[in-house]
Phi, psi and omega in degrees: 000315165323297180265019153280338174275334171265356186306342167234035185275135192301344198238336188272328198283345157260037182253135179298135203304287245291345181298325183265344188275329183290336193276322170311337191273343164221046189253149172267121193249132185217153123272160167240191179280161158289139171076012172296152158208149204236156116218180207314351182263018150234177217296354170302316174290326119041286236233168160222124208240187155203139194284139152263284219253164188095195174209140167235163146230144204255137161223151144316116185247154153242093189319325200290303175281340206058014149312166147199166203232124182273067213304328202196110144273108196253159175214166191327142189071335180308168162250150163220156175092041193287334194273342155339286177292001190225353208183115167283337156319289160070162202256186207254077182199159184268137167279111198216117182256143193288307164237186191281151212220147147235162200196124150299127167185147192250154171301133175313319181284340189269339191271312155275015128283341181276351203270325177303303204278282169291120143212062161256028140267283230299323180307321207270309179302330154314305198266308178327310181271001149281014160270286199292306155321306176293327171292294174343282178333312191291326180287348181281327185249354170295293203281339190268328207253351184249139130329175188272335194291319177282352161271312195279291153350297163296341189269309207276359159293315187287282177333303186310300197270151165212055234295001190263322189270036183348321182264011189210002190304320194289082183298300195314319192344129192024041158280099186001168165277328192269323187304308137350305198291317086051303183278299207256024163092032197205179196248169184287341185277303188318280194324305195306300184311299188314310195282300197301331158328294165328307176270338159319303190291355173085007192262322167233187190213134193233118199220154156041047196046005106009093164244147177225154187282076175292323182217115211280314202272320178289321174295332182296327194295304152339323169258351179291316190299327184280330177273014159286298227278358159258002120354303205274000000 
C-alpha cells in the first residue's frame, strides 16, 4: 500500500526497493490534523519525514510585519526538513498542514545511516535537495524579476497539472486568497483583484471556492504580455 503511494515520489521512486522495504520496518507512520503546526524549534529538526497523503506548505515568517512567505507546497511523495540531512543548522520555518495528512517518518541520525549505507538514497537525497534548492532560487528570482500577475499565473501553472499524480494534480485546490498570496509574495486584495481579471477573461473558473484552469495558453499569453509591458 506504501509504495503504491510513493510510486511517483521525486525522492523514494529512486530508492532501491529491497533498500526501501528494510527502511520501512523503522519509519514511523502518523497522521496529523488539519491545520497542525510545527516550526523548526520543535521535534521537526529531529526527524525527516514524507507525506503520503495531504498538503503541507513550508513557510517563512517575518516577525517584524507578520508577513509571510510560502516557501514549498508540498503534496503526497514529498519530503520535508531535507535541510536537516545536508545542515545540522538547518533553517527557521514554519509547518502548516493544509489537510489532514499521514506521513512517514525516521530520525534525522537513522537517515544518515541510510545515506551512508545504500546508495542509491544517498543518490535520490542528493538530487532531491538540489531540486528543492533550485525551487528556491527560482523563487528568488520569480520575486526580485516578475510581476505579481506573472507569479500568480506560474504558481497556478506549477501547481495544477501534475501528469504523475492524477488523483493529487491540483495542489492549489480550494486554497484560500491569502494562502495565494501567501505563494507568490502578496497580500490577498492584489491576488483577489488578480483572480477577478482572470476569470472575467474566461482563462479560469472559480466555483464553490474551487479553481480550475480553462485556458493553459491564454494565462501564458498573459503573463508573456505583463513581462513585455516591464521592458518597455
Amino acid at each position: 500500500m506504501i509504495s503504491s503511494l510513493l510510486q511517483c515520489s521525486p525522492l523514494v521512486s529512486k530508492i532501491d526497493n529491497d533498500a526501501f522495504q528494510i527502511m520501512l520496518l523503522k519509519m514511523k507512520r502518523e497522521k496529523w490534523p488539519r491545520d497542525y503546526f510545527l516550526t523548526t524549534q520543535s521535534f521537526l529538526t529531529q526527524r525527516f519525514f514524507i507525506l503520503l497523503k495531504g498538503r503541507i506548505k513550508i513557510v517563512q515568517h517575518h516577525f517584524n510585519n507578520g508577513r509571510e512567505l510560502t516557501l514549498f507546497l508540498l503534496g503526497p511523495g514529498d519530503g520535508f526538513n531535507i535541510m536537516s540531512l545536508i545542515n545540522s543548522g538547518g533553517r527557521n520555518y514554519q509547518l502548516t498542514t493544509l489537510d489532514e495528512v499521514e506521513i512517514l517518518s525516521a530520525s534525522v541520525d537513522q537517515w544518515l545511516e541510510w545515506i551512508d549505507r545504500y546508495p542509491s538514497v544517498r543518490k535520490s537525497v542528493k538530487e532531491y535537495s538540489a531540486s528543492q534548492m533550485q525551487r528556491l532560487g527560482e523563487l528568488a528570482s520569480e520575486l526580485a524579476l516578475d510581476d505579481t500577475m506573472t507569479r500568480l499565473i506560474h504558481l497556478l501553472l506549477r501547481y495544477y497539472d501534475d501528469p504523475c499524480k492524477p488523483k493529487v494534480c491540483n495542489l492549489i485546490k480550494n486554497l484560500s486568497q491569502e494562502e495565494l498570496a501567501q505563494l507568490v509574495g502578496t497580500v490577498r486584495p492584489v491576488v483577489a483583484r488578480l483572480l477577478g481579471e482572470l476569470r472575467r477573461s474566461g482563462l479560469i473558473q472559480i466555483a464553490n471556492g474551487e479553481l480550475r484552469i480553462i485556458d493553459k495558453q491564454g494565462l501564458l499569453l498573459v503573463a508573456n504580455k505583463s513581462q513585455e509591458s516591464l521592458t518597455v
